[in-house]
N, CA, C and O atoms as a printed pandas DataFrame, in Angstrom:
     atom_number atom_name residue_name chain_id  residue_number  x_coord  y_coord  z_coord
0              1         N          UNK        A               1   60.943  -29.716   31.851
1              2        CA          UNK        A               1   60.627  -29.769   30.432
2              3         C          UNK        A               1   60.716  -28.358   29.855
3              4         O          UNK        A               1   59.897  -27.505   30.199
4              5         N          UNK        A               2   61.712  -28.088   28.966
5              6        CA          UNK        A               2   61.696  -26.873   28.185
6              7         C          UNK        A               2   60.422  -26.618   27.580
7              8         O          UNK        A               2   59.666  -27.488   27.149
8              9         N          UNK        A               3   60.253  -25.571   27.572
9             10        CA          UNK        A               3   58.955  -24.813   26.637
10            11         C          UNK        A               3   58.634  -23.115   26.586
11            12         O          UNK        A               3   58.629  -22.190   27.398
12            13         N          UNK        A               4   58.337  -23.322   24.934
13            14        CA          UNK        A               4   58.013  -21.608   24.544
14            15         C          UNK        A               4   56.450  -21.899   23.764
15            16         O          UNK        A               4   56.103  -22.483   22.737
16            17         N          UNK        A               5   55.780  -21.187   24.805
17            18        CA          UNK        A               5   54.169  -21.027   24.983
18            19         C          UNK        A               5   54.020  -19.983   23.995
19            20         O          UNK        A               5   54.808  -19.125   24.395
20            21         N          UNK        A               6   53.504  -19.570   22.996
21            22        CA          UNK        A               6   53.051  -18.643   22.036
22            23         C          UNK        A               6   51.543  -18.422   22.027
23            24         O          UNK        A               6   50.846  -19.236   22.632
24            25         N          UNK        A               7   51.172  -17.749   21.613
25            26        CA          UNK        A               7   50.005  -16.773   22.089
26            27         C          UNK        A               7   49.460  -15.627   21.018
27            28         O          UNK        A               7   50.427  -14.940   20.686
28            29         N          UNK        A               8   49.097  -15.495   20.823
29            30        CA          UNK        A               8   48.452  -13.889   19.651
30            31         C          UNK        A               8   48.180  -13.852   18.235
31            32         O          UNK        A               8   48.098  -12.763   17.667
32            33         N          UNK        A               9   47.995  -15.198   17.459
33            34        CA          UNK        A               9   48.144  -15.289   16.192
34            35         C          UNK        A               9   46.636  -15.200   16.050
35            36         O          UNK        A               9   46.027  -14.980   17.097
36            37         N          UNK        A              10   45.800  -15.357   14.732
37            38        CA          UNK        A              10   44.737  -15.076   14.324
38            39         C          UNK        A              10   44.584  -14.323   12.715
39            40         O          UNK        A              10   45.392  -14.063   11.824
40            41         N          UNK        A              11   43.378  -14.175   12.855
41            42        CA          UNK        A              11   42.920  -13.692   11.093
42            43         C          UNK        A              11   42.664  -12.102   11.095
43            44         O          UNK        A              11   41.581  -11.784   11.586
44            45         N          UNK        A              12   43.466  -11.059   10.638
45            46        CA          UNK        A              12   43.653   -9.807   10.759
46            47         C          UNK        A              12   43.393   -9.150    8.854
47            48         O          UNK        A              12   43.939   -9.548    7.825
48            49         N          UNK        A              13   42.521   -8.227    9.027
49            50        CA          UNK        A              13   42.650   -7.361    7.885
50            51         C          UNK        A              13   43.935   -7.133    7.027
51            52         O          UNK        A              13   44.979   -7.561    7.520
52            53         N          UNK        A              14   43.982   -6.701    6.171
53            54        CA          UNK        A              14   45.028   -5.516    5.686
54            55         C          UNK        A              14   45.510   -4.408    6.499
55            56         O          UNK        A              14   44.893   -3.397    6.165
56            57         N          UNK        A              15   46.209   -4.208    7.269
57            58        CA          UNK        A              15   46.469   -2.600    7.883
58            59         C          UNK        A              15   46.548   -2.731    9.162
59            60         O          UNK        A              15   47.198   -1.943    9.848
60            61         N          UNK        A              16   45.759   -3.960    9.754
61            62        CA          UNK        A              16   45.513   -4.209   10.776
62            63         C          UNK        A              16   46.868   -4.683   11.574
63            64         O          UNK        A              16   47.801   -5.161   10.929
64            65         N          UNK        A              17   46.966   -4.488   13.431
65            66        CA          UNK        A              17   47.486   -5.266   14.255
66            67         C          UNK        A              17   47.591   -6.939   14.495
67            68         O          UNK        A              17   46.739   -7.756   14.144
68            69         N          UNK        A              18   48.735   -7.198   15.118
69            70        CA          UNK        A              18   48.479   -8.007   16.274
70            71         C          UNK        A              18   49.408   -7.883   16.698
71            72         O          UNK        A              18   50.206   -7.111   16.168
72            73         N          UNK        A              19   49.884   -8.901   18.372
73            74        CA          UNK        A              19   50.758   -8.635   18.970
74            75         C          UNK        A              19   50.901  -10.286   19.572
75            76         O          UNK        A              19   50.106  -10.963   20.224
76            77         N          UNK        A              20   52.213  -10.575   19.068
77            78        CA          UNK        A              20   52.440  -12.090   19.508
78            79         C          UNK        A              20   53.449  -11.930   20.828
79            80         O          UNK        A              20   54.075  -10.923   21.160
80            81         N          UNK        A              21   53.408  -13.348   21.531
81            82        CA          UNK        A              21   53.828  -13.569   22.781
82            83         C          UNK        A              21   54.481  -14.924   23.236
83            84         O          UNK        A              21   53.811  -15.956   23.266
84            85         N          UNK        A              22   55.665  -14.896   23.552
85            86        CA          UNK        A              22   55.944  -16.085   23.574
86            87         C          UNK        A              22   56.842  -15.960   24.838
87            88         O          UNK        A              22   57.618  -15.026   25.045
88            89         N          UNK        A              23   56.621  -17.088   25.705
89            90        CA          UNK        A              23   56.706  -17.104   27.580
90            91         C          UNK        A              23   57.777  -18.326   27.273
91            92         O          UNK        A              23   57.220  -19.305   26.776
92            93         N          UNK        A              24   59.095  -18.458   27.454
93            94        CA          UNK        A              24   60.164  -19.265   27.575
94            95         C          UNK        A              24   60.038  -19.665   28.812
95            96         O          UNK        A              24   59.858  -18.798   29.667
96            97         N          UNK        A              25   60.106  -21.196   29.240
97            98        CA          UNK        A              25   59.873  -21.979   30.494
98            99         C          UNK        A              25   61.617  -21.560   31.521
99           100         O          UNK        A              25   62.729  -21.498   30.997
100          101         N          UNK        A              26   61.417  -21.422   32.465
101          102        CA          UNK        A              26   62.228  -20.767   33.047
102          103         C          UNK        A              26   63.443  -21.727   33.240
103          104         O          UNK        A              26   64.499  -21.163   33.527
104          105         N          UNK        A              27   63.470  -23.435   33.099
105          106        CA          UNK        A              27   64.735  -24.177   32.963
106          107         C          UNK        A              27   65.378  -23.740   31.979
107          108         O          UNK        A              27   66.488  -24.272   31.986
108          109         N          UNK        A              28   65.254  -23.008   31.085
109          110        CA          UNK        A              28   65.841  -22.479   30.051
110          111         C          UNK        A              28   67.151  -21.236   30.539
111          112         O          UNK        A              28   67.100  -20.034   30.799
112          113         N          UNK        A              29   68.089  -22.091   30.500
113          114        CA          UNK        A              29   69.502  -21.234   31.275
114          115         C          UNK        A              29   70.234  -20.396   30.024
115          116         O          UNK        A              29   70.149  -20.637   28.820
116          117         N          UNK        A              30   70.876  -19.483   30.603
117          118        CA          UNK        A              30   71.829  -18.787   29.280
118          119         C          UNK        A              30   71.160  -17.946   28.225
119          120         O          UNK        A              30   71.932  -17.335   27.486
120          121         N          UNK        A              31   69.830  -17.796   28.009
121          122        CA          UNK        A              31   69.348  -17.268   26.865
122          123         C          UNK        A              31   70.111  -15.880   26.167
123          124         O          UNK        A              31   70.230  -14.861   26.847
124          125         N          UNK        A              32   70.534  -15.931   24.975
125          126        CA          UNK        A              32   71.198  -15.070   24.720
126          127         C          UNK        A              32   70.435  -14.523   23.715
127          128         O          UNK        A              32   70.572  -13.315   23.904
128          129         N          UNK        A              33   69.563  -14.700   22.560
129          130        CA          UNK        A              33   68.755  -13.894   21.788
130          131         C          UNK        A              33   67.497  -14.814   21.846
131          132         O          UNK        A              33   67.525  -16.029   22.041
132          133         N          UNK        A              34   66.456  -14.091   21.658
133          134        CA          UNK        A              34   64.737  -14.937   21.377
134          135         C          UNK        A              34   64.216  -13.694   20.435
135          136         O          UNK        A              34   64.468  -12.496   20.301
136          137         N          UNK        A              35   63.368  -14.650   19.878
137          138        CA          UNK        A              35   63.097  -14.102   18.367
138          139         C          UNK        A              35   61.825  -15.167   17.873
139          140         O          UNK        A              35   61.275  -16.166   18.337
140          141         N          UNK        A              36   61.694  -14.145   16.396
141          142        CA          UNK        A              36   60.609  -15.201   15.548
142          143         C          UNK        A              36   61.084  -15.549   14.554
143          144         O          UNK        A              36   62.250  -15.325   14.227
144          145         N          UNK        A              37   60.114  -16.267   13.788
145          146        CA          UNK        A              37   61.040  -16.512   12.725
146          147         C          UNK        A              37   59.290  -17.138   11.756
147          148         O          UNK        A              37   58.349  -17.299   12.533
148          149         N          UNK        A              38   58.992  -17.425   10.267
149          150        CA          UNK        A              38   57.917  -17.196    9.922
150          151         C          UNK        A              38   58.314  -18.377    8.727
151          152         O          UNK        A              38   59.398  -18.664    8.217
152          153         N          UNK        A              39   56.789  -18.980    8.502
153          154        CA          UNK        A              39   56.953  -20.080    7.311
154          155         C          UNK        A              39   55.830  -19.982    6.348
155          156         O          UNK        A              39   54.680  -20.388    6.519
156          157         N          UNK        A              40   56.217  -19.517    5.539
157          158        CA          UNK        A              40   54.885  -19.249    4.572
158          159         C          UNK        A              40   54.621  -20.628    4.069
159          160         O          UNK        A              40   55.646  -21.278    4.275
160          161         N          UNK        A              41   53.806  -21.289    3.562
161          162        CA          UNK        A              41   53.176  -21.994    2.520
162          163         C          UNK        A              41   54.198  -22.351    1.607
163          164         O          UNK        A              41   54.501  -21.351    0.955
164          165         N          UNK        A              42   54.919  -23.431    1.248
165          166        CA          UNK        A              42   56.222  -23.556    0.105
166          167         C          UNK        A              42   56.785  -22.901    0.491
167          168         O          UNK        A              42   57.393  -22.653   -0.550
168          169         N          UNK        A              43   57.271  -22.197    1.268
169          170        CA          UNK        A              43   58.745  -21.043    1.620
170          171         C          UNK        A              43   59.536  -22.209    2.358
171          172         O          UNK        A              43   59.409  -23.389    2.684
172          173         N          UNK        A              44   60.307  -21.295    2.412
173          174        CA          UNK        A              44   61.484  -21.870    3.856
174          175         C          UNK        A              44   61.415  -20.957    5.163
175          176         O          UNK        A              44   61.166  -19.752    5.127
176          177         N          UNK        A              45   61.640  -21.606    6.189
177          178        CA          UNK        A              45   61.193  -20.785    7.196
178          179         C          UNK        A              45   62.380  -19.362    7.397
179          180         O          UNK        A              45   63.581  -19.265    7.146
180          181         N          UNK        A              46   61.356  -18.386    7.970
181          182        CA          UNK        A              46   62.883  -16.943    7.703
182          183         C          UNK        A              46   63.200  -16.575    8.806
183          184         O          UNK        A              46   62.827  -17.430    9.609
184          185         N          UNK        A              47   63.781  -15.607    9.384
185          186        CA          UNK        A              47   63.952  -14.608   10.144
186          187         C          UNK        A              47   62.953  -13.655   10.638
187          188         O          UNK        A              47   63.788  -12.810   10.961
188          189         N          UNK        A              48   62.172  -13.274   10.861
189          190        CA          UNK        A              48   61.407  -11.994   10.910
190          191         C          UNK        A              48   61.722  -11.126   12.057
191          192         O          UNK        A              48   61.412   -9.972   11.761
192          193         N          UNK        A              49   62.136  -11.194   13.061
193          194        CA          UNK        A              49   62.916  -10.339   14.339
194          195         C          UNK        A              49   63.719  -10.871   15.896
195          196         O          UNK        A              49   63.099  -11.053   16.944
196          197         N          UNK        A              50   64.773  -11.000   15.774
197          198        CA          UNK        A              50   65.588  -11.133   17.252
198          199         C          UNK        A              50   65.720  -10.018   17.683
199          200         O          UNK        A              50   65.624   -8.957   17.067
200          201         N          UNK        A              51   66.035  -10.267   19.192
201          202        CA          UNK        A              51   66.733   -9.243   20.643
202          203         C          UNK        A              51   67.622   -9.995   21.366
203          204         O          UNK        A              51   67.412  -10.873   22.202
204          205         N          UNK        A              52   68.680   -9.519   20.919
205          206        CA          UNK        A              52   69.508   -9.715   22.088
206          207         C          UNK        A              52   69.146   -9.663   23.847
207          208         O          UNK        A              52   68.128   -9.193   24.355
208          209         N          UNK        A              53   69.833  -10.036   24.264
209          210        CA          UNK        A              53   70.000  -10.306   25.790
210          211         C          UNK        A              53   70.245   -8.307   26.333
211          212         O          UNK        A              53   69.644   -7.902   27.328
212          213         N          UNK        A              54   71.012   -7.497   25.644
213          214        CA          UNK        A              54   71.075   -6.450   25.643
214          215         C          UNK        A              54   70.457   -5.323   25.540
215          216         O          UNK        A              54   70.614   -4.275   26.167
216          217         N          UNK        A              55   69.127   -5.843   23.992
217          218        CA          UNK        A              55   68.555   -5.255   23.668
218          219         C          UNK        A              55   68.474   -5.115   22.055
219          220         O          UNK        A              55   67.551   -4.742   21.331
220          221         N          UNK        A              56   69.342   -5.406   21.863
221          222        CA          UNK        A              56   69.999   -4.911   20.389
222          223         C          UNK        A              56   69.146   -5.804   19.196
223          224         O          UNK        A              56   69.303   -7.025   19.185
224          225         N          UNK        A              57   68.331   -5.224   18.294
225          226        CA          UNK        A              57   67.742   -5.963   17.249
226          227         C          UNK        A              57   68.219   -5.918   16.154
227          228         O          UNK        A              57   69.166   -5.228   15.776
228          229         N          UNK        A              58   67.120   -7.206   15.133
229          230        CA          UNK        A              58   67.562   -7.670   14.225
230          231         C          UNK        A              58   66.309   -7.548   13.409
231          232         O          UNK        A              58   65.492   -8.318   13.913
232          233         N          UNK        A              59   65.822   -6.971   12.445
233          234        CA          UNK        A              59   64.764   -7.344   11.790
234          235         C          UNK        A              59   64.609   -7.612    9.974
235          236         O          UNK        A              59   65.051   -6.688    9.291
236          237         N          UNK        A              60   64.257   -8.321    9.531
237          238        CA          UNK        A              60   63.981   -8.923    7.945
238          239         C          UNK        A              60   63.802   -7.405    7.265
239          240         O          UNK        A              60   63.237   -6.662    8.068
240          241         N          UNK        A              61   64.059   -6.881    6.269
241          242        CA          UNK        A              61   63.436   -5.743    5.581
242          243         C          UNK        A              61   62.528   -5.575    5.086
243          244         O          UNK        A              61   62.126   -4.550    4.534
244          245         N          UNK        A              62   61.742   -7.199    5.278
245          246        CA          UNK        A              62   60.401   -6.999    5.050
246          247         C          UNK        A              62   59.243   -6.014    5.850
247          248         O          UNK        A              62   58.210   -5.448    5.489
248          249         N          UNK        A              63   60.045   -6.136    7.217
249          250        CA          UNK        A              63   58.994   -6.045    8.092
250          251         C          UNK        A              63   59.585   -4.963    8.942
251          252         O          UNK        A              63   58.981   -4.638    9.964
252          253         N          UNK        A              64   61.061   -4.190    8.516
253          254        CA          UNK        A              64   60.939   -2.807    9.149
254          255         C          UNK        A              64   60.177   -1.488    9.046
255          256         O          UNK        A              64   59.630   -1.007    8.055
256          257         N          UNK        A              65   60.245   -1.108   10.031
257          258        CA          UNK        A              65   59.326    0.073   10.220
258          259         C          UNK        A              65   57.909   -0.250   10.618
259          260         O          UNK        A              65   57.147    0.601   11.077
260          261         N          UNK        A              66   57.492   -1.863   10.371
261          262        CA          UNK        A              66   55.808   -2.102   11.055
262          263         C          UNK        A              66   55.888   -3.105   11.727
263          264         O          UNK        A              66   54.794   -3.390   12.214
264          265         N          UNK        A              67   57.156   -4.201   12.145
265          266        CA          UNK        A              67   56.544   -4.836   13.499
266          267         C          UNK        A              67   58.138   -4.180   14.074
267          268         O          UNK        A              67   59.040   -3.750   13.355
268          269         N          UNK        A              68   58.125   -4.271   15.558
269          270        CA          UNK        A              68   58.571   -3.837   16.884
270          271         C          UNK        A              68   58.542   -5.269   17.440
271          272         O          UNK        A              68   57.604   -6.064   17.385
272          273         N          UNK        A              69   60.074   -5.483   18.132
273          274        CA          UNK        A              69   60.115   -6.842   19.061
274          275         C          UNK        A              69   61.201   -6.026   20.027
275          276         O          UNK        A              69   62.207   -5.316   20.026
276          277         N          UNK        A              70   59.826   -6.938   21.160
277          278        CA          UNK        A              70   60.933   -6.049   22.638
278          279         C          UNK        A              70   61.437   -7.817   23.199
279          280         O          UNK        A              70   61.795   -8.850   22.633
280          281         N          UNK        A              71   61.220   -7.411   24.472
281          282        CA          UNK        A              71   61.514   -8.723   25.397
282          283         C          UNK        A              71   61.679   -8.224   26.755
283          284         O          UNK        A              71   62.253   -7.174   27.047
284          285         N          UNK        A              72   61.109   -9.092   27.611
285          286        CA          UNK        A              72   60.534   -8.668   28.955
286          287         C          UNK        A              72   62.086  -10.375   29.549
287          288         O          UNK        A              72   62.112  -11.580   29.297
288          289         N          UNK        A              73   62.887   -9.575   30.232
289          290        CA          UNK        A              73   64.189  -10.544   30.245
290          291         C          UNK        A              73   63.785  -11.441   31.755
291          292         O          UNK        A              73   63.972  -12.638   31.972
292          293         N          UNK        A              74   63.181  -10.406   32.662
293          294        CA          UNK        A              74   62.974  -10.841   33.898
294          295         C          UNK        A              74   61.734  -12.023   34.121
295          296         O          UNK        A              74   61.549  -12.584   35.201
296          297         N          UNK        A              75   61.001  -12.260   32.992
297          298        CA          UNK        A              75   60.101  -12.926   32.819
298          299         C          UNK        A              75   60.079  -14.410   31.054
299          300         O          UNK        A              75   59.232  -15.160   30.570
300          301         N          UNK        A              76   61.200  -14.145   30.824
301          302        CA          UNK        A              76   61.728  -14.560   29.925
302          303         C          UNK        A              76   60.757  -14.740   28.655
303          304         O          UNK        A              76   60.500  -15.743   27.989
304          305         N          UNK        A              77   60.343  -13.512   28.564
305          306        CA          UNK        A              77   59.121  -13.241   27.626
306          307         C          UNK        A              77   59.651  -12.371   26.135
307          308         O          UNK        A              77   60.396  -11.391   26.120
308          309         N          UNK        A              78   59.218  -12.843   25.308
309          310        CA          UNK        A              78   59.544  -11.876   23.562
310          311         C          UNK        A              78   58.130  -11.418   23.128
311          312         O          UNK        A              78   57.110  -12.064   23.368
312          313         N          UNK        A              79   58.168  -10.386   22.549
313          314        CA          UNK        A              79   56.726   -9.889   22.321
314          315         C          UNK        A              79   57.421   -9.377   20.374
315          316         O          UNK        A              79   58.549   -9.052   20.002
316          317         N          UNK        A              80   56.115   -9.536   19.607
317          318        CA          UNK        A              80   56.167   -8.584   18.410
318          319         C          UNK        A              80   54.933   -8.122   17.892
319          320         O          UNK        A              80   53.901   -8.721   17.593
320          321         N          UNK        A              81   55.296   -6.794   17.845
321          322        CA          UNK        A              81   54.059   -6.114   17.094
322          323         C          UNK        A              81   54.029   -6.333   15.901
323          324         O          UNK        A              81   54.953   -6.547   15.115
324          325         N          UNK        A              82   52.490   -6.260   15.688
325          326        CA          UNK        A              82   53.065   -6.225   13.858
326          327         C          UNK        A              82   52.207   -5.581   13.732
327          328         O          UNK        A              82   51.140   -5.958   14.216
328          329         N          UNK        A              83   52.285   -4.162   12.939
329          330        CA          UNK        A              83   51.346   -2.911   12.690
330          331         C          UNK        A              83   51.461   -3.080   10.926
331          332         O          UNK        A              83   52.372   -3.480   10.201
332          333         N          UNK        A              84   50.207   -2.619   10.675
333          334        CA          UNK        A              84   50.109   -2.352    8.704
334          335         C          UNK        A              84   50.591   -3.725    8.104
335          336         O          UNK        A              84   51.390   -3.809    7.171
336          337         N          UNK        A              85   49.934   -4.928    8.834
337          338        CA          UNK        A              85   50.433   -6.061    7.893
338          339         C          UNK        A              85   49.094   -6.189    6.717
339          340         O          UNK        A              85   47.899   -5.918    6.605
340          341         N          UNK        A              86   50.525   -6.956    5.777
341          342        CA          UNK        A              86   49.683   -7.365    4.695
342          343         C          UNK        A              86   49.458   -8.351    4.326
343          344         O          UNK        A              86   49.699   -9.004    5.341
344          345         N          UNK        A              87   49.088   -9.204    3.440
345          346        CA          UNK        A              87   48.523  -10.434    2.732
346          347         C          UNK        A              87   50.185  -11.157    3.113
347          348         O          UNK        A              87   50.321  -12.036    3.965
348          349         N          UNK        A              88   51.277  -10.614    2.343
349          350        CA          UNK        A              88   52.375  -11.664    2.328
350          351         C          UNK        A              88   52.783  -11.848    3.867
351          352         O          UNK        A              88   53.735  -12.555    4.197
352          353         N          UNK        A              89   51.909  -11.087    4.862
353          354        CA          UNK        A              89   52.517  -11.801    5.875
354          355         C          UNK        A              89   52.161  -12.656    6.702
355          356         O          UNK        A              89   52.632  -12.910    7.811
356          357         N          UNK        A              90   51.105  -13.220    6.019
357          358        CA          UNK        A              90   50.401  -14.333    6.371
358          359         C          UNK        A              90   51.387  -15.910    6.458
359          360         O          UNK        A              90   51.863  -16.386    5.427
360          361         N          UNK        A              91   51.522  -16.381    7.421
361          362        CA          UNK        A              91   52.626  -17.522    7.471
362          363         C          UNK        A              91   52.239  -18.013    9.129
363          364         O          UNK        A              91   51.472  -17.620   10.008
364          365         N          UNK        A              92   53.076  -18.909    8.996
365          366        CA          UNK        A              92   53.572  -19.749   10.494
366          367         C          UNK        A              92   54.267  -18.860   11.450
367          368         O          UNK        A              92   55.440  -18.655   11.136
368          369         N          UNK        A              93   53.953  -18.402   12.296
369          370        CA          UNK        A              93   55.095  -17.460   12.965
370          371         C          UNK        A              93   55.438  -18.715   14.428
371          372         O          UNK        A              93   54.652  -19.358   15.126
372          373         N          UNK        A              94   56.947  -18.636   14.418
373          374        CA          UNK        A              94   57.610  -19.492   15.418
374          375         C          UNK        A              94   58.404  -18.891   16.591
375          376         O          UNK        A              94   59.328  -18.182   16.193
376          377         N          UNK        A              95   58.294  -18.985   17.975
377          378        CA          UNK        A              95   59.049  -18.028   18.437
378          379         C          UNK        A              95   60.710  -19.331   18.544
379          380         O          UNK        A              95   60.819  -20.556   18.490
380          381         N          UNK        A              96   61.480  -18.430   18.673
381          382        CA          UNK        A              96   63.020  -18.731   19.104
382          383         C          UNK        A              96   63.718  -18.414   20.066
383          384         O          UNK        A              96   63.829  -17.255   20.467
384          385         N          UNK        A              97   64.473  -19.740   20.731
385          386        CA          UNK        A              97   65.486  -18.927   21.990
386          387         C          UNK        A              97   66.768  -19.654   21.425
387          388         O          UNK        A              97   66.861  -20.735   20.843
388          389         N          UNK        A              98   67.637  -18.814   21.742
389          390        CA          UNK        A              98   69.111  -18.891   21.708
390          391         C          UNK        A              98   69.600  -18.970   23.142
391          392         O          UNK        A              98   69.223  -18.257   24.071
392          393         N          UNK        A              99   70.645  -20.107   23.189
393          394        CA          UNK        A              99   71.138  -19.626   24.215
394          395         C          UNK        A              99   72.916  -19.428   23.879
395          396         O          UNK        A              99   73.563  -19.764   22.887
396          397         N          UNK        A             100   73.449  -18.569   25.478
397          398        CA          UNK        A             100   74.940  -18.625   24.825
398          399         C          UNK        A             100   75.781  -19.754   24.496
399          400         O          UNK        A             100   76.768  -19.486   23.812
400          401         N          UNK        A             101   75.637  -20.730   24.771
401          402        CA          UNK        A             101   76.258  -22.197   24.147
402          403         C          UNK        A             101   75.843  -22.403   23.088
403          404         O          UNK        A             101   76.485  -23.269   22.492
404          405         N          UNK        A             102   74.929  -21.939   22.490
405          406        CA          UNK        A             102   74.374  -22.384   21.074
406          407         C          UNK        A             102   73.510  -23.265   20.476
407          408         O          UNK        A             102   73.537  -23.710   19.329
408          409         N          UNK        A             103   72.338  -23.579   21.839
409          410        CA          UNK        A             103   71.434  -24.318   21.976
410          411         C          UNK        A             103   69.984  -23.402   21.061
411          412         O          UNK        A             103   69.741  -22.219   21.299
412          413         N          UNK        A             104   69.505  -23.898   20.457
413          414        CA          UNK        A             104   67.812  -24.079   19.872
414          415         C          UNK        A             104   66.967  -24.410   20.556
415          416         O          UNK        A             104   66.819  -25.595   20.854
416          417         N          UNK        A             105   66.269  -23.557   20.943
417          418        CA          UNK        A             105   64.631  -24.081   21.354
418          419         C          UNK        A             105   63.552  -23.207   20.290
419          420         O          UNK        A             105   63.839  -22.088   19.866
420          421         N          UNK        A             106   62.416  -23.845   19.985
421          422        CA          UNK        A             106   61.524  -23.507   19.132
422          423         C          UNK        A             106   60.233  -23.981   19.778
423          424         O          UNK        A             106   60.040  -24.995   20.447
424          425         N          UNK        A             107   59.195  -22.786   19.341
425          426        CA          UNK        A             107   57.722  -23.001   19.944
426          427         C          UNK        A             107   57.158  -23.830   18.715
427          428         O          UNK        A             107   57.788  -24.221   17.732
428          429         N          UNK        A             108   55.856  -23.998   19.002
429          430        CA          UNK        A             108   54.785  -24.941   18.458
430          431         C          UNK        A             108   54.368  -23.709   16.493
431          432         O          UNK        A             108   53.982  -23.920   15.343
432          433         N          UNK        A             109   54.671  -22.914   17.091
433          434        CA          UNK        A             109   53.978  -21.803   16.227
434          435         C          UNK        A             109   52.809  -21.209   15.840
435          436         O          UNK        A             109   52.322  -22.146   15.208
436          437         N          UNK        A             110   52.402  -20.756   15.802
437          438        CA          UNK        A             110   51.045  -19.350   16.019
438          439         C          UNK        A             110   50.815  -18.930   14.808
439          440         O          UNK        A             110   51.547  -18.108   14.255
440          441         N          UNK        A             111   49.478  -19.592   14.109
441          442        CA          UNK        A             111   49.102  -19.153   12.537
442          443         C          UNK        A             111   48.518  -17.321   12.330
443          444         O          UNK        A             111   47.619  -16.784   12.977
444          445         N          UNK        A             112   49.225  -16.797   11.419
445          446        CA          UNK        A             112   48.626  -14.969   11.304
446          447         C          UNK        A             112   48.587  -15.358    9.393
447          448         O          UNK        A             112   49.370  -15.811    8.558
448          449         N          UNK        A             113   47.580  -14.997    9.422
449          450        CA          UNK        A             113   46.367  -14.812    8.220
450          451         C          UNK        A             113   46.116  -13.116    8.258
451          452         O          UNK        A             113   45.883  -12.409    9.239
452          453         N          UNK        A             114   46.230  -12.798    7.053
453          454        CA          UNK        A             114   46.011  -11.059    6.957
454          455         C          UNK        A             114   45.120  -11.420    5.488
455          456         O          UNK        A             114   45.595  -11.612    4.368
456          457         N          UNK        A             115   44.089  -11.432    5.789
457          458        CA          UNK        A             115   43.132  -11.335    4.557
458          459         C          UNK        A             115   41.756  -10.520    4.542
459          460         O          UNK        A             115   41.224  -10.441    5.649
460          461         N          UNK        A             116   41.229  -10.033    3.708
461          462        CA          UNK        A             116   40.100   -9.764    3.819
462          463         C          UNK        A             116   38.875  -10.181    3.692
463          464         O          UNK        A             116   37.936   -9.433    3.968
């Protein structure tokens, strides 16, 4: 059974951290990028950061310069920081795997609330 386990969401200040986590089940063959991706309230769901299989990122311009997404490949793990968030980044955060055939897998998603 495929699965991406997510982990780290919660109710954070203004300014404040967190650090999300999402563990891809290891039948998961080919992975070529894993990432998040975020659903506000009435939005459509977005982008907020991929990594390539290489290394190579991708991030929204919302959110450069304060979250960081690595990925731990040997453990088929994606991590994102998110430093100095604010109110608008309060949403659904979803993790994502790609694989090289062009397969979708999507986690359950992990609620982040930045309020005071």
């Amino acid at each position: 059974q495929v699965q991406l386990v997510e982990s780290g969401g919660g109710l954070v200040q203004p300014g404040g951290s967190l650090r999300l986590s999402c563990a891809a089940s290891r039948n998961i063959l080919g992975i070529y990028t894993m990432g998040w991706y975020r659903q506000a309230p009435g939005k459509q769901r977005e982008l907020v950061a991929d990594i390539a299989t290489g290394g190579s990122t991708n991030y929204a311009d919302s959110v450069k310069g304060r979250f960081t997404i690595s990925r731990d490949n040997a453990n088929n793990t994606v991590y994102l920081q998110m430093n100095k968030l604010k109110p608008e980044d309060t949403a659904v955060y979803f993790c994502n795997v790609r694989t090289w055939s062009g397969q979708r897998y999507w986690g359950q998603g992990t609620r982040v609330a930045v309020s005071s």
